[in-house]
PyMOL commands that place a pseudoatom at each C-alpha (Angstrom):
pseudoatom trace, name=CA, resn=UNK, resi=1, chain=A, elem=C, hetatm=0, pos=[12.472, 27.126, 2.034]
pseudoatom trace, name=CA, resn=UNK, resi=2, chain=A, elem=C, hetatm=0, pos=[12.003, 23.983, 0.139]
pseudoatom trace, name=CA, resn=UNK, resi=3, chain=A, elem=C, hetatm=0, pos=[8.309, 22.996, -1.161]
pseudoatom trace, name=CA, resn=UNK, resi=4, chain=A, elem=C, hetatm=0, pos=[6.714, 20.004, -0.295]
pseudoatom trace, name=CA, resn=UNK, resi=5, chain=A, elem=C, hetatm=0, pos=[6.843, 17.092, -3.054]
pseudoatom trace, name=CA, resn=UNK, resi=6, chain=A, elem=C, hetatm=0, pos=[3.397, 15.670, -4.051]
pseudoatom trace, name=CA, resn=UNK, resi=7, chain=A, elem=C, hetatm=0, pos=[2.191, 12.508, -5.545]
pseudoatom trace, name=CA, resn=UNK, resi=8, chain=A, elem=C, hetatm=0, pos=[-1.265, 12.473, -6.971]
pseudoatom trace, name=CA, resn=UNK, resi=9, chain=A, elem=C, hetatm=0, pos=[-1.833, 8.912, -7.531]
pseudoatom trace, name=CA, resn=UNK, resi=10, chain=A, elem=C, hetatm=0, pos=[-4.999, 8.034, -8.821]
pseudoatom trace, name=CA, resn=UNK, resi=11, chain=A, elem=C, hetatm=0, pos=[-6.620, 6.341, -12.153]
pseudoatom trace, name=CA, resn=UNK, resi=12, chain=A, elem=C, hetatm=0, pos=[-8.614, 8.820, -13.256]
pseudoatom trace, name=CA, resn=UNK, resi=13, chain=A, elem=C, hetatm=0, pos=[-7.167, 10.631, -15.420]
pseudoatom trace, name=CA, resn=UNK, resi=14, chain=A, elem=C, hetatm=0, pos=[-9.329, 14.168, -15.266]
pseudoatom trace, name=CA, resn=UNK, resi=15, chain=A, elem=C, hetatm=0, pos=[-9.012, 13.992, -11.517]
pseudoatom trace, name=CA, resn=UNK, resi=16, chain=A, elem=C, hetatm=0, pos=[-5.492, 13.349, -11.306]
pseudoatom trace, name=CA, resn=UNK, resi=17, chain=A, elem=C, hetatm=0, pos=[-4.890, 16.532, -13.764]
pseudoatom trace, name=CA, resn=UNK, resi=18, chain=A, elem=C, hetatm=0, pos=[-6.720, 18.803, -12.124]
pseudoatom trace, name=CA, resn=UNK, resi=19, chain=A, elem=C, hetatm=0, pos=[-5.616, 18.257, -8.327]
pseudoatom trace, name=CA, resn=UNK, resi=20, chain=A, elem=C, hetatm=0, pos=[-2.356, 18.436, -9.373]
pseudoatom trace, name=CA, resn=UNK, resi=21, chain=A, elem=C, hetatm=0, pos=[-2.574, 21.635, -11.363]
pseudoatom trace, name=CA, resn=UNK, resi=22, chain=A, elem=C, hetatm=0, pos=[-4.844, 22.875, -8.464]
pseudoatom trace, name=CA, resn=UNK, resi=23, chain=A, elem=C, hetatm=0, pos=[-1.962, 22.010, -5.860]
pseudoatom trace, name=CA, resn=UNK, resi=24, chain=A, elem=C, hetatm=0, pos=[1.005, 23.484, -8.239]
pseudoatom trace, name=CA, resn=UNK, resi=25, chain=A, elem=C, hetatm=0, pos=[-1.305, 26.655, -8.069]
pseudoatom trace, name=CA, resn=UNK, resi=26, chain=A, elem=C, hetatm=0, pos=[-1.295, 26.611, -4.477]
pseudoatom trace, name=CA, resn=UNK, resi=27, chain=A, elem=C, hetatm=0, pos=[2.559, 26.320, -4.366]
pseudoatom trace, name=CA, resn=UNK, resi=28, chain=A, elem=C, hetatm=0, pos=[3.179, 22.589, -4.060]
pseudoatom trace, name=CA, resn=UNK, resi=29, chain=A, elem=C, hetatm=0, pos=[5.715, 20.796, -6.677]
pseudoatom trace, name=CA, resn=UNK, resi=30, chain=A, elem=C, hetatm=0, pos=[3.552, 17.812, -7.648]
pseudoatom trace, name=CA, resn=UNK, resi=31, chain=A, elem=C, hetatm=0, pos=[4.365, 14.290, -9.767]
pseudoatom trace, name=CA, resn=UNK, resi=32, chain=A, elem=C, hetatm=0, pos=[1.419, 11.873, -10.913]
pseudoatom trace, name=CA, resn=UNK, resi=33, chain=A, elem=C, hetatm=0, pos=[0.565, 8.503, -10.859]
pseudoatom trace, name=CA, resn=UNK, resi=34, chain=A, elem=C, hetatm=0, pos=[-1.913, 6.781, -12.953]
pseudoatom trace, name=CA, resn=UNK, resi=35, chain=A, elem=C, hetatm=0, pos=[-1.688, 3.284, -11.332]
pseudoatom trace, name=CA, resn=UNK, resi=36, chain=A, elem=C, hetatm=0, pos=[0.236, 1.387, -8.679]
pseudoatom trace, name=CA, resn=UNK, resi=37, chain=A, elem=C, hetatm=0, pos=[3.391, 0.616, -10.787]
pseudoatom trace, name=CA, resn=UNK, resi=38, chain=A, elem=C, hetatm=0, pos=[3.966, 3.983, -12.049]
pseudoatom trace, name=CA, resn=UNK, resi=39, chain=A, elem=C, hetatm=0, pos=[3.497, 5.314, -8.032]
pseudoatom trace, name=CA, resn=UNK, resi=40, chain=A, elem=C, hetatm=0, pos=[5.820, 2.628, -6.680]
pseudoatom trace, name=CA, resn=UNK, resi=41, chain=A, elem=C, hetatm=0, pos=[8.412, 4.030, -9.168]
pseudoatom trace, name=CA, resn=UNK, resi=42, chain=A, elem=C, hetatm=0, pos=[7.881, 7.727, -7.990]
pseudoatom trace, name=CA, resn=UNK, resi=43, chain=A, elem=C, hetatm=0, pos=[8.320, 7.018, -4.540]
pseudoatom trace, name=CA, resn=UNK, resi=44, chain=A, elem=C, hetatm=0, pos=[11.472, 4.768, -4.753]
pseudoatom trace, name=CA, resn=UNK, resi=45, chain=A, elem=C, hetatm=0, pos=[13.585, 7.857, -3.822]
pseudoatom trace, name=CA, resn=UNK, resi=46, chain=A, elem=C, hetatm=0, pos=[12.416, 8.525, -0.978]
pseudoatom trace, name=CA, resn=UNK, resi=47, chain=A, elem=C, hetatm=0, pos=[11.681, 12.388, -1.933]
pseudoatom trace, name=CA, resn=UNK, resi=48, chain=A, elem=C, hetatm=0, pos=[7.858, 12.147, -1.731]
pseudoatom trace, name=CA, resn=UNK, resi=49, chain=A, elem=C, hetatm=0, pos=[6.506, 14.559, 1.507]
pseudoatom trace, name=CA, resn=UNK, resi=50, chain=A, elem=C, hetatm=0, pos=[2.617, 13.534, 0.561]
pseudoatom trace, name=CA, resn=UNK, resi=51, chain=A, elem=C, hetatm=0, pos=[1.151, 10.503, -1.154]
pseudoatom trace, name=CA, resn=UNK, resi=52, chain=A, elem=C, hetatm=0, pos=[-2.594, 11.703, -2.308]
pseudoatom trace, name=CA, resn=UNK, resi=53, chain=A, elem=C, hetatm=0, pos=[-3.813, 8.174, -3.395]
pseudoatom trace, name=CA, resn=UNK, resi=54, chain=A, elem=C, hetatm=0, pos=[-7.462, 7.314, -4.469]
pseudoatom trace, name=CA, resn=UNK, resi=55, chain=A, elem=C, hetatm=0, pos=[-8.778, 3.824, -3.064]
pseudoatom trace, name=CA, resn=UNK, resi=56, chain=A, elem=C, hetatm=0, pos=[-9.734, 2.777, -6.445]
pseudoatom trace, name=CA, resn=UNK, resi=57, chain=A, elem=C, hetatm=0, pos=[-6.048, 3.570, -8.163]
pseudoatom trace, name=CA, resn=UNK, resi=58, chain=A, elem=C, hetatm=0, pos=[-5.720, 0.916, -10.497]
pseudoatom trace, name=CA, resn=UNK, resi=59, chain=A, elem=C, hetatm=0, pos=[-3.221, -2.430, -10.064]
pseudoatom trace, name=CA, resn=UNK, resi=60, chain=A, elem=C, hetatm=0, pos=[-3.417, -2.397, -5.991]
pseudoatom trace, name=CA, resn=UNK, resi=61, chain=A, elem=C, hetatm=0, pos=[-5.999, -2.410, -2.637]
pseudoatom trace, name=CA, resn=UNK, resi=62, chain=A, elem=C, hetatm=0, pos=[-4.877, 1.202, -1.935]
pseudoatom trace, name=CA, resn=UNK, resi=63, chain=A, elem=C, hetatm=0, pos=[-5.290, 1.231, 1.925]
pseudoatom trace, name=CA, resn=UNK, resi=64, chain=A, elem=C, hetatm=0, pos=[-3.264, -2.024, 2.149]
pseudoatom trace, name=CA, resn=UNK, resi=65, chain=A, elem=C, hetatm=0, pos=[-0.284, 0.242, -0.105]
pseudoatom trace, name=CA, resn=UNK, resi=66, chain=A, elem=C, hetatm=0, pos=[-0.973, 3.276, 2.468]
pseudoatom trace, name=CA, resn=UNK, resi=67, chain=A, elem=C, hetatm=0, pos=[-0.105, 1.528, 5.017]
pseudoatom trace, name=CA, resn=UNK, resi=68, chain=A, elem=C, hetatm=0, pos=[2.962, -0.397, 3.626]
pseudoatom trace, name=CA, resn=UNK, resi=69, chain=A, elem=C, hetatm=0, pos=[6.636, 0.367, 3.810]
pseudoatom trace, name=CA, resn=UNK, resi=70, chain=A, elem=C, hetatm=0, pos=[6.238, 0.813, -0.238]
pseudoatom trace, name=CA, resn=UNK, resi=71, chain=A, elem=C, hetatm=0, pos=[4.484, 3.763, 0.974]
pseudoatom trace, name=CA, resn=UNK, resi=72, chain=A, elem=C, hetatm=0, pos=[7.755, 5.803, 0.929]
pseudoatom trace, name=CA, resn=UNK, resi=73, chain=A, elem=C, hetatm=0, pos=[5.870, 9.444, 1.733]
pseudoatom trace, name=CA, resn=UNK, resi=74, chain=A, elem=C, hetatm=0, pos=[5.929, 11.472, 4.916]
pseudoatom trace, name=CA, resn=UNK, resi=75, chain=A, elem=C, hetatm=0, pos=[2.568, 11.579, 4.823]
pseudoatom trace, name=CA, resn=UNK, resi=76, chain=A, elem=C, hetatm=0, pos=[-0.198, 9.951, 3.102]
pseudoatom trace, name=CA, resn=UNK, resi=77, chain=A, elem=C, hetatm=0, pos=[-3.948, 10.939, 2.461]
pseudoatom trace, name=CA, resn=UNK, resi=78, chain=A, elem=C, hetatm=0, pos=[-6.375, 8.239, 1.018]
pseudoatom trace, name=CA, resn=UNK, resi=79, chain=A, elem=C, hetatm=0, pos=[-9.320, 9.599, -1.095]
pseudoatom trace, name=CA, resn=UNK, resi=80, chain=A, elem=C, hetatm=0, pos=[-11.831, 7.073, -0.052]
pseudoatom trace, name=CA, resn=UNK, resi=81, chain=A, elem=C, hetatm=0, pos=[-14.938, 7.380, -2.438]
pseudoatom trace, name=CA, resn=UNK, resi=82, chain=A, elem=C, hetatm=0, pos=[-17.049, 5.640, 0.509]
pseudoatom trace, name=CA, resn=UNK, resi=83, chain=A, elem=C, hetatm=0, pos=[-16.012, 5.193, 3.885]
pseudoatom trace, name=CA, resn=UNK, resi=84, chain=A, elem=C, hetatm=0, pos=[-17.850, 2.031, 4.944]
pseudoatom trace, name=CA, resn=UNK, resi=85, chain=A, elem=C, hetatm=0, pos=[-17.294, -0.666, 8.008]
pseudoatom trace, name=CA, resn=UNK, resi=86, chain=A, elem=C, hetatm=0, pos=[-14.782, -2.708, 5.597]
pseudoatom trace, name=CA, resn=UNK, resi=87, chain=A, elem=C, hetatm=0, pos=[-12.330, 0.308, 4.961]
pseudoatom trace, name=CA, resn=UNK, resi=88, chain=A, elem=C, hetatm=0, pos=[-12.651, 1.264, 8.525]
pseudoatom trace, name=CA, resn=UNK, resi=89, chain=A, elem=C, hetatm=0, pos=[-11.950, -1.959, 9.746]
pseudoatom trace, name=CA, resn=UNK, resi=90, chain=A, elem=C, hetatm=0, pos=[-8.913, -2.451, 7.069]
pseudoatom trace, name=CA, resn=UNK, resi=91, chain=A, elem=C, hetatm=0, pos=[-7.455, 0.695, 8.392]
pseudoatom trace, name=CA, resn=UNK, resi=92, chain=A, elem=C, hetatm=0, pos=[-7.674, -0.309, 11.968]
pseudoatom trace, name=CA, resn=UNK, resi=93, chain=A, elem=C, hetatm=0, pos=[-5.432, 0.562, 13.396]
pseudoatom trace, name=CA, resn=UNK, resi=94, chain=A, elem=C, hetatm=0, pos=[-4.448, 3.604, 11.690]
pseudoatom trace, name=CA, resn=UNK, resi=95, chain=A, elem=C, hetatm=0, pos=[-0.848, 4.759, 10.964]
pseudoatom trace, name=CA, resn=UNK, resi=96, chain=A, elem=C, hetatm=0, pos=[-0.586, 8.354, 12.454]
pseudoatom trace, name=CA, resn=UNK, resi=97, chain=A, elem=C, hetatm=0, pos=[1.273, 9.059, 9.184]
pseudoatom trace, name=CA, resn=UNK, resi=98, chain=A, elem=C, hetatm=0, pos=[-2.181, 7.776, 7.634]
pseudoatom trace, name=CA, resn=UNK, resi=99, chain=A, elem=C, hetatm=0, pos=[-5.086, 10.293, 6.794]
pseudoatom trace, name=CA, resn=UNK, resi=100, chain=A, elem=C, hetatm=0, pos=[-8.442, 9.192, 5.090]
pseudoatom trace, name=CA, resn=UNK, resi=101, chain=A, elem=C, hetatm=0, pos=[-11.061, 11.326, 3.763]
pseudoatom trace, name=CA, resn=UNK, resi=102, chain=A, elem=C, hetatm=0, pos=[-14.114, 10.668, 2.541]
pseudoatom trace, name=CA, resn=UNK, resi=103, chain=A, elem=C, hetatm=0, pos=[-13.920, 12.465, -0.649]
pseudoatom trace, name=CA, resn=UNK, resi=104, chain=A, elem=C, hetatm=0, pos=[-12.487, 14.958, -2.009]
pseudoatom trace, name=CA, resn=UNK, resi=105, chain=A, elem=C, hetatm=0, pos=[-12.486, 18.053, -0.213]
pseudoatom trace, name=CA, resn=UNK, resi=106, chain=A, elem=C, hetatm=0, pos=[-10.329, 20.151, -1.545]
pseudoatom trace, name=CA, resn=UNK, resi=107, chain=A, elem=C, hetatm=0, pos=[-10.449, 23.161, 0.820]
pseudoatom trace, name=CA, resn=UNK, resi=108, chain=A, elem=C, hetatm=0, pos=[-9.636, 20.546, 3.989]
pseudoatom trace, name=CA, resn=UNK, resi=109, chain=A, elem=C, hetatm=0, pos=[-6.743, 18.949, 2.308]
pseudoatom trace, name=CA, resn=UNK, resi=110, chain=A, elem=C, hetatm=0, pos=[-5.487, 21.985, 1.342]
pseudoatom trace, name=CA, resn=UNK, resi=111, chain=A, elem=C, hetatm=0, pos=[-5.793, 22.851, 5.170]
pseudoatom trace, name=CA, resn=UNK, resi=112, chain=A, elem=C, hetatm=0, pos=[-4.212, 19.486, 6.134]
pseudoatom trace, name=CA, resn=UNK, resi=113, chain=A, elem=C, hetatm=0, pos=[-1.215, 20.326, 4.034]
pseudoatom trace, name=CA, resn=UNK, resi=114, chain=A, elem=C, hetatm=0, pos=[-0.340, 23.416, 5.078]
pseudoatom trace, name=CA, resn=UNK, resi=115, chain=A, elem=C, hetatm=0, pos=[-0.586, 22.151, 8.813]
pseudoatom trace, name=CA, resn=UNK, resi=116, chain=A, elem=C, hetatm=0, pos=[1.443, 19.372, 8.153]
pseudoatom trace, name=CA, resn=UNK, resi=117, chain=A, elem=C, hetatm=0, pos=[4.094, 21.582, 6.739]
pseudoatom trace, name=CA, resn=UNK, resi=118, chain=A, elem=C, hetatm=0, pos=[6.893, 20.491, 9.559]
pseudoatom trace, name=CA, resn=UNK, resi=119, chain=A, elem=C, hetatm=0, pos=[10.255, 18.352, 8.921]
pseudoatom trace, name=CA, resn=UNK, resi=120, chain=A, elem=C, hetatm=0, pos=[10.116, 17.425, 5.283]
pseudoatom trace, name=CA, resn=UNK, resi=121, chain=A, elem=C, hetatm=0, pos=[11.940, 14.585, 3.013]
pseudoatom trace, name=CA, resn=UNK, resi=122, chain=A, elem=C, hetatm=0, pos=[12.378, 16.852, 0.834]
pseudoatom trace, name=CA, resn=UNK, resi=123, chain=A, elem=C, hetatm=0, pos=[15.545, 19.261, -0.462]
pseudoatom trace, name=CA, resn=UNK, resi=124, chain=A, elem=C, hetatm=0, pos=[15.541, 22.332, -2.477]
pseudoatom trace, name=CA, resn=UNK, resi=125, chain=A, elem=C, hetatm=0, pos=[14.580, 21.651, -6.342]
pseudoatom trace, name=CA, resn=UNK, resi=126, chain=A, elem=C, hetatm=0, pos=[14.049, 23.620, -9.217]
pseudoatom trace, name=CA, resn=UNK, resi=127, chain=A, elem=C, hetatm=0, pos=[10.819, 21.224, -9.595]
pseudoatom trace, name=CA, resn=UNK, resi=128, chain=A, elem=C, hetatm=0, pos=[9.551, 17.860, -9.648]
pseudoatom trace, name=CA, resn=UNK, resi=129, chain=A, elem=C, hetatm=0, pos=[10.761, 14.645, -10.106]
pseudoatom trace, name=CA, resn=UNK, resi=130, chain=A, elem=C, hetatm=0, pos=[10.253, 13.193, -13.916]
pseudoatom trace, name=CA, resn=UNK, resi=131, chain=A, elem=C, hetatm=0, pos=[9.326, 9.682, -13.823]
pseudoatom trace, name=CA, resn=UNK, resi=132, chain=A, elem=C, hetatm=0, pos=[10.807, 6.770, -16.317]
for i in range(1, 132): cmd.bond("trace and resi %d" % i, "trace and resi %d" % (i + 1))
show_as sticks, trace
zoom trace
């Protein structure tokens, strides 16, 4: 059965490291991103099941790029580091491929991953993509 793909896109570099080592731990294949460029170049295959993306990844407004056609994931999950009235609004209405959190919890995305297992983008692969 073929793993999911995930992108961890996010600025921070600690962060970024230690989701995705925490997610190839938990079986995923994972890429990174450490701003909007480098994620726009990951996803141009089209092999990307999940998009993890922080609202503050640097070089874009992160919930207009979730719910954009540049988006190229099955799925994506925003990391929102507040969920206020102006991020609500901007994600109104939501994309049901769209998933927001308030911050990381790693236990419920793990959870939201493994529920949203179904028909994948993705093919078998010895492992993930490597970026340019």
């Amino acid at each position: 059965m073929p793993r999911q793909l995930v992108l961890v896109a996010d600025s921070h570099r600690d962060c970024r490291e230690s989701l995705g080592e925490l997610l190839r731990g938990e079986g995923f294949d994972v890429c990174t991103a450490d701003s909007y460029a480098t994620a726009l170049r990951a996803l141009e295959p089209g092999d990307v099941d999940v998009l993890i993306l922080d609202d503050r990844l640097r070089g874009c407004d992160a919930a207009a790029f979730a719910q954009s056609k540049q988006a190229k994931a099955r799925q994506v999950v925003l990391i929102a580091s507040c969920m206020d009235s102006l991020l609500e609004q901007t994600l109104s209405p939501r994309p049901s491929h769209v998933h927001c959190m308030g911050k990381l919890d790693v236990s419920g995305l793990l959870r939201h991953l493994r529920a949203d297992s179904g028909p994948s983008v993705t093919h078998q692969r010895s492992g993930p993509p490597r970026l340019p």
